[in-house]
C-alpha positions in Angstrom: -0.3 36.7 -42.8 -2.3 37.7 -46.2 -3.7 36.3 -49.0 -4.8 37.9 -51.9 -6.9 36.5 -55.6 -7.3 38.1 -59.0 -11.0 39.6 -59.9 -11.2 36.2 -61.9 -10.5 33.8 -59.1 -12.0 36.3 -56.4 -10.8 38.6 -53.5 -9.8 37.0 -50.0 -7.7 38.3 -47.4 -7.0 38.5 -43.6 -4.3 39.3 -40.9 -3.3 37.6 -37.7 -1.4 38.6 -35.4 -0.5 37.7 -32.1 0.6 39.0 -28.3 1.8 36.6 -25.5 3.4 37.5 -22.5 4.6 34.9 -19.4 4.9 36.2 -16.1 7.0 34.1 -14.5 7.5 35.9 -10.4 4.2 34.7 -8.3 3.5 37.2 -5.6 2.3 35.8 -2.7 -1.4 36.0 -2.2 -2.3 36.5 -5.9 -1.9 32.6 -6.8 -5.5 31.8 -7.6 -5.8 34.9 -10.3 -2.0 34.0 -12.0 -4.0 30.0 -12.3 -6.8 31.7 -14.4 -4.7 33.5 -16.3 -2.6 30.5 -17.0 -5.9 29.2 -18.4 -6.8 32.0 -20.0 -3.5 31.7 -22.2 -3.7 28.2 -22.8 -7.1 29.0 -24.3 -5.6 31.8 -26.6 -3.0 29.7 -27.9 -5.5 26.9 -29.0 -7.8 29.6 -30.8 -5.1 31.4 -32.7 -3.8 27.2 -33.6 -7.2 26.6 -34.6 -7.4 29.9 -37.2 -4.2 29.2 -38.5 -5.2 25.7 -39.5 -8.3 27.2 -41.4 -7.1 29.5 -43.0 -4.2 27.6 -44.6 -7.2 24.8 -45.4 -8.4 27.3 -47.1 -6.7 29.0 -49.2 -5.3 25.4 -50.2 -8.6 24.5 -51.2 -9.6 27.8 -53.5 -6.1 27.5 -55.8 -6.5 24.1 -56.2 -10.1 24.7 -56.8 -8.9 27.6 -59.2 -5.9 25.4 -60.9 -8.5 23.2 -62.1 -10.7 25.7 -63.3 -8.1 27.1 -65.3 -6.7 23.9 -66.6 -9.9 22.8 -68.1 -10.6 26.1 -69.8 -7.3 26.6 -71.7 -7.2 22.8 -72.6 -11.1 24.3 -74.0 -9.4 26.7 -75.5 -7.0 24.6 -77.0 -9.2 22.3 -78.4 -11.6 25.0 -79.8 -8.2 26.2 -81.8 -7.8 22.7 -83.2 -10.7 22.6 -84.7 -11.4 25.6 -86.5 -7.3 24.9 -88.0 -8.3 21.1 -89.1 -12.3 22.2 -90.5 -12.3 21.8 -94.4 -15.1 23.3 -95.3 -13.4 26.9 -93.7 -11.1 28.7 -95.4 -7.8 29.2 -93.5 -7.0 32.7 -94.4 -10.4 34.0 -93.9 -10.3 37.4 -91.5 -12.4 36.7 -89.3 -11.6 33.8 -88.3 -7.9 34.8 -88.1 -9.4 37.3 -85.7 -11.1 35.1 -83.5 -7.9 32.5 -83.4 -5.6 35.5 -82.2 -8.6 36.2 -79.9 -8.3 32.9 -78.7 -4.8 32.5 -78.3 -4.2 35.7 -76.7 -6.6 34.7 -73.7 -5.0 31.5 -73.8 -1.6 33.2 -73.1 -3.4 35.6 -70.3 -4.8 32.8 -69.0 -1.8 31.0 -68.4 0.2 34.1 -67.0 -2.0 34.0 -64.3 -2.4 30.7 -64.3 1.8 30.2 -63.9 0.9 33.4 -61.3 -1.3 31.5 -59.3 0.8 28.7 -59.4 3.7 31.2 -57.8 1.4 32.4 -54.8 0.5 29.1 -54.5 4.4 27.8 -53.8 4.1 31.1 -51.6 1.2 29.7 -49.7 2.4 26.1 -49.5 5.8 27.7 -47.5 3.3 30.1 -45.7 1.6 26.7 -44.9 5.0 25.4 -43.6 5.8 28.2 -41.4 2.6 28.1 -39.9 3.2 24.7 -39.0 6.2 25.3 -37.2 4.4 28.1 -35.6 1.3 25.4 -34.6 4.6 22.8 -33.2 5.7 25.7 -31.5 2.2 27.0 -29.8 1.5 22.7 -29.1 5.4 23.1 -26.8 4.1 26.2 -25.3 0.6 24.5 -24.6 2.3 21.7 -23.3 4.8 24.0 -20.8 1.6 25.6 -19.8 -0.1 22.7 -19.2 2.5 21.6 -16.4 3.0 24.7 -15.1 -0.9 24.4 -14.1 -0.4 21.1 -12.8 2.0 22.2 -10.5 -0.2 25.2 -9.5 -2.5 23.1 -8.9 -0.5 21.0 -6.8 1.1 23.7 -5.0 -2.4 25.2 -4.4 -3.2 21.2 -3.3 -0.2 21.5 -0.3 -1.4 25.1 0.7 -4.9 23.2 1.5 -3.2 21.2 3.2 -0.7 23.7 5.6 -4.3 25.5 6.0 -5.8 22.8 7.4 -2.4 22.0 10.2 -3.2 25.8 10.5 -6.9 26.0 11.6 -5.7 22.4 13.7 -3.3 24.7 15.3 -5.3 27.8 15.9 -8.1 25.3 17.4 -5.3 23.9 20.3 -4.1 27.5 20.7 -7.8 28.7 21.2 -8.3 25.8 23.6 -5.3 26.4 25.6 -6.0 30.1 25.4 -9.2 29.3 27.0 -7.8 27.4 29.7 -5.5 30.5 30.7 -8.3 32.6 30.9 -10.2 30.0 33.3 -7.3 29.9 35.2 -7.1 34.1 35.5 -10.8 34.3 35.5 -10.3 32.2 38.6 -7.2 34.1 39.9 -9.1 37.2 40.1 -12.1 35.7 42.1 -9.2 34.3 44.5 -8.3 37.9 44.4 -11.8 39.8 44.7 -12.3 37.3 47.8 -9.1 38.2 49.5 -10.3 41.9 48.7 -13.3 41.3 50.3 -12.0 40.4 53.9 -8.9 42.2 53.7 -9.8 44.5 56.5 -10.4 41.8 59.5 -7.6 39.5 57.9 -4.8 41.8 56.5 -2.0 39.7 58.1 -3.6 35.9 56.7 -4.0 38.3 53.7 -0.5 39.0 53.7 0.4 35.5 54.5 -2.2 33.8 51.7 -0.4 36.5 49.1 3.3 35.2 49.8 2.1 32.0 49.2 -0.1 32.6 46.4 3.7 34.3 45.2 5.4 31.0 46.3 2.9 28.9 44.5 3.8 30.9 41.6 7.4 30.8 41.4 6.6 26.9 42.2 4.4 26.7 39.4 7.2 28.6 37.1 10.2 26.0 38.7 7.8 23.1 37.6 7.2 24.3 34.0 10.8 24.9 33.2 11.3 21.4 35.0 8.7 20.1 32.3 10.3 21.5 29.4 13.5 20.3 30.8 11.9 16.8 30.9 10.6 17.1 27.5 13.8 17.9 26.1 15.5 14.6 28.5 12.2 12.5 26.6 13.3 13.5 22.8 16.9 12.4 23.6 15.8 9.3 25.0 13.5 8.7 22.7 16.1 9.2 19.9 18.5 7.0 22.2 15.3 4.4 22.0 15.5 4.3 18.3 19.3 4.0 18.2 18.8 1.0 20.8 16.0 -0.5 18.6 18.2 -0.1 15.3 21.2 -1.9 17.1 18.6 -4.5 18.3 17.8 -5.5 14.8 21.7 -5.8 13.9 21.8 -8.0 17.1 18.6 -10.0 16.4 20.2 -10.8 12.1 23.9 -10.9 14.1 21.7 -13.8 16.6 20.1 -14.9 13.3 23.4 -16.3 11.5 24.6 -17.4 14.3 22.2 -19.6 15.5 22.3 -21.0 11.8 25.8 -21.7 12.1 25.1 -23.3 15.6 22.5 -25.5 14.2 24.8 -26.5 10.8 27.1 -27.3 13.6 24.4 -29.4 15.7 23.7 -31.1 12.4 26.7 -32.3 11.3 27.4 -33.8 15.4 24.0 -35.4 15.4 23.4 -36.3 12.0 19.9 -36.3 12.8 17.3 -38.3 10.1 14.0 -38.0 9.9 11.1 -39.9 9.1 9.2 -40.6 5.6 8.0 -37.7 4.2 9.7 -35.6 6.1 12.3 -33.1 5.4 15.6 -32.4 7.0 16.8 -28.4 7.4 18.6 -27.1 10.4 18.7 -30.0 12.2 14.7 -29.8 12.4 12.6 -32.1 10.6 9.7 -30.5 8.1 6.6 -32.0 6.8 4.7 -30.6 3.9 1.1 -31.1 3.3 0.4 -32.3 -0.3 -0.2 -30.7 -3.3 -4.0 -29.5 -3.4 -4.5 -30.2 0.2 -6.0 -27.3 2.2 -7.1 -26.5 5.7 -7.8 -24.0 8.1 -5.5 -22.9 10.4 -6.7 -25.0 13.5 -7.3 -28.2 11.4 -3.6 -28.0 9.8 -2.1 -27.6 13.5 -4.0 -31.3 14.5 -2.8 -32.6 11.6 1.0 -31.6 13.0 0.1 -32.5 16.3 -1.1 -36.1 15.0 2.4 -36.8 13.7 4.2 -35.5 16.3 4.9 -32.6 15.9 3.5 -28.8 15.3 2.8 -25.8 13.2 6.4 -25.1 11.8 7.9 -21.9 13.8 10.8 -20.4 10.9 12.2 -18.1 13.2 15.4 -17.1 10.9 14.6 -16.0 7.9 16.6 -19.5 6.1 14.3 -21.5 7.7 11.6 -18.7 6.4 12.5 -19.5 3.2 12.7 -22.9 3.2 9.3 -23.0 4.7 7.5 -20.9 2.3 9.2 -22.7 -1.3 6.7 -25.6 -0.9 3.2 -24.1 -1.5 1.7 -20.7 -2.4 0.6 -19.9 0.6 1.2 -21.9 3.8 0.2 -22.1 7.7 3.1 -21.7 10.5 2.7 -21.9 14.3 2.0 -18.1 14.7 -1.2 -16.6 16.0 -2.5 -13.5 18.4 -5.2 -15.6 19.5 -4.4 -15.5 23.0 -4.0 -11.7 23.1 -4.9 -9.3 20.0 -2.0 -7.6 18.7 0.8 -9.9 20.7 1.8 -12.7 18.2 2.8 -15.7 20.1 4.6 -19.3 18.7 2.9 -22.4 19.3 5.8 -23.6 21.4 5.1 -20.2 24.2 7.4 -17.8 22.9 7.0 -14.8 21.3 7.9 -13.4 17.6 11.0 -10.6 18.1 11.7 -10.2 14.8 9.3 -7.8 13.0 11.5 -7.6 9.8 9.7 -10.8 8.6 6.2 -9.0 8.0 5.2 -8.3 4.5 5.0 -4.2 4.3 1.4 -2.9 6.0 0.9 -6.4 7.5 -0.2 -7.5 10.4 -3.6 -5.0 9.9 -5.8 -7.0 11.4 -8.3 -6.6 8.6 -11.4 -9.2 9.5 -10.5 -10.5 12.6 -7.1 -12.2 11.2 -5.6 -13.9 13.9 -3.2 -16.4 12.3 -0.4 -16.1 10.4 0.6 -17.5 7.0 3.6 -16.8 4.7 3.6 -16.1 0.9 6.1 -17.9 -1.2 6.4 -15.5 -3.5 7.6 -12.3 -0.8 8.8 -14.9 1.7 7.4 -12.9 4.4 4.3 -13.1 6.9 0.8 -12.1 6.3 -1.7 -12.0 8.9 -5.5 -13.9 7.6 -8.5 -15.4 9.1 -7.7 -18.3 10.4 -11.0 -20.1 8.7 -9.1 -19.6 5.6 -8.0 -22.8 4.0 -3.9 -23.2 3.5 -1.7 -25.4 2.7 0.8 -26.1 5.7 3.8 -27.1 7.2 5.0 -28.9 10.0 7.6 -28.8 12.3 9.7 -31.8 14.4 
């Protein structure tokens, strides 16, 4: 780009130009130099963005700065004409002061020539001005596409951490068991230096110790392959585990709905009522503590056992929701007080369904032992049980 001013308005000029190339193969090893040189172009673009915004500032600046200039002189100019024309007292065809008008008039003209000049390098500038707008909306898209391909440098060089780390894991378990081997041939060959030692008075024990130093060998060779066998039987049964625990989960939702249906059924033979204040669902009666009423865990499993009955014990996941639509949060009947980590009912059996936990529950943060259930997840949380719920009982 270039710029140039009359002697009048005063000389500027200056060219830019610019050189980007993108690499766009990584070799391997050479990732860390291709990062800074990803930086190293961002930087370039931003400069050359920052120039071009400068310069077209201003050279904006000096015609309009110029424009004015120019303006107020020939509107001088103009003025200064007036006045000798109108003066009376100054005689209209005198020479000299025809001279001095034609004077006048002619820099008038010159002036605005240049003036309607300046005015055409100025439309020239203004569409310099737009082009090097595009040119900045352009270098801001390739910024940007920079930008993320450092990002995800950055992350890549984030996962090679990582695989370096498993690496220098491995290479530590390799050293170790390459450490063990040698122990073990360090002590082979002291078994052997020994033998060497009295093989004279004891070729024949020497012959029989090295058959079965052989033996023990091709034992110790049937045994490994027997291990990996084993190892290989332990993945398929393990895999055969997962498929059994998957189809125990269809069983447990299959034993579910079923035993809803059974108890819909048990309901409408029984017709079963319940007492005041109580709540009939599944052929089970429900009581709920009322509204701002809170206890700890222990304290709201008297208060169940002081009306007959206990903690409620949802263990369908109906009768988990109906449980948990009364109160924000709410006690149930299910602790691992008795044994940490195995979460028992109040009524002796255990909980087999561990779809009902709320995801990363139970964790055990605190010491929480007892169970309560959200009513906005519908699904169990493990707290402390000195935390005050309300809470639900069961008949």
């Amino acid at each position: 780009m270039s710029s140039t001013f009359s002697r009048k308005s005063g000389d500027f000029g200056g060219d830019t130009g610019y050189l980007m190339s993108i690499d766009d193969g990584f070799k391997s090893g050479r990732r860390s130099s291709s990062f800074v040189w990803w930086i190293g172009a961002i930087a370039v673009c931003l400069v050359l963005l920052l120039l071009s915004v400068i310069l077209v500032a201003h050279n904006t600046n000096a015609i309009n700065r110029w424009d004015a200039k120019y303006e107020n002189l020939i509107s001088n100019l103009t003025r200064d004409q007036s006045a000798f024309k109108n003066k009376p007292d100054t005689p209209k065809d005198e020479p000299d002061q025809q001279k001095l008008i034609s004077s006048l008039t002619q820099d008038r003209d010159a002036l605005r020539s240049e003036r309607d000049s300046l005015k055409q390098e100025r439309e020239a500038l203004k569409e310099e001005r737009e082009s090097l707008k595009s040119e900045r909306h352009q270098l801001q898209n390739h910024t940007g596409d920079l930008t993320k391909e450092r990002n995800a440098l950055r992350d890549e060089r984030t996962a090679l951490k990582e695989e370096q780390k498993e690496l220098k894991s491995l290479s530590s378990s390799l050293t170790t068991y390459k450490d063990a081997l040698q122990e073990e041939r360090d002590a082979l060959r002291n078994e052997r230096g020994a033998l060497k030692n009295t093989q004279d008075p004891l070729k024949c024990p020497t012959l029989n110790l090295t058959d079965d130093r052989n033996a023990l060998r091709d034992e110790r060779d049937a045994l490994r392959v027997e291990r990996d066998q084993l190892k290989m039987r332990t993945g398929n049964l393990t895999k055969k585990l997962e498929d059994l625990q998957s189809q125990y989960h269809i069983a447990t939702g299959l034993r579910d709905r079923l035993q809803e249906e059974l108890n819909t059924l048990k309901l409408n033979q029984t017709n079963k009522t319940c007492l005041a204040g109580w709540s009939l669902f599944n052929n089970r009666c429900y009581y709920f503590s009322g509204s701002g009423q809170a206890e700890n865990w222990q304290k709201s499993r008297e208060d169940c056992q002081a009306r007959g009955g206990d903690l409620a014990m949802p263990k369908t996941k109906s009768e988990l929701t109906f449980v948990s639509k009364s109160h924000t949060y709410t006690w149930i009947g299910l602790s691992d007080q008795s044994e940490e980590g195995v979460w028992q009912w109040v009524d002796g059996t255990y909980l087999d369904n561990q779809s009902f936990w709320k995801k990363g529950e139970p964790n055990n943060s605190g010491n929480e032992d007892c169970v309560e259930v959200a009513g906005d997840k519908v699904k169990l949380n493990d707290a402390t049980c000195d935390t005050k719920f309300s809470w639900a009982c069961q008949i």
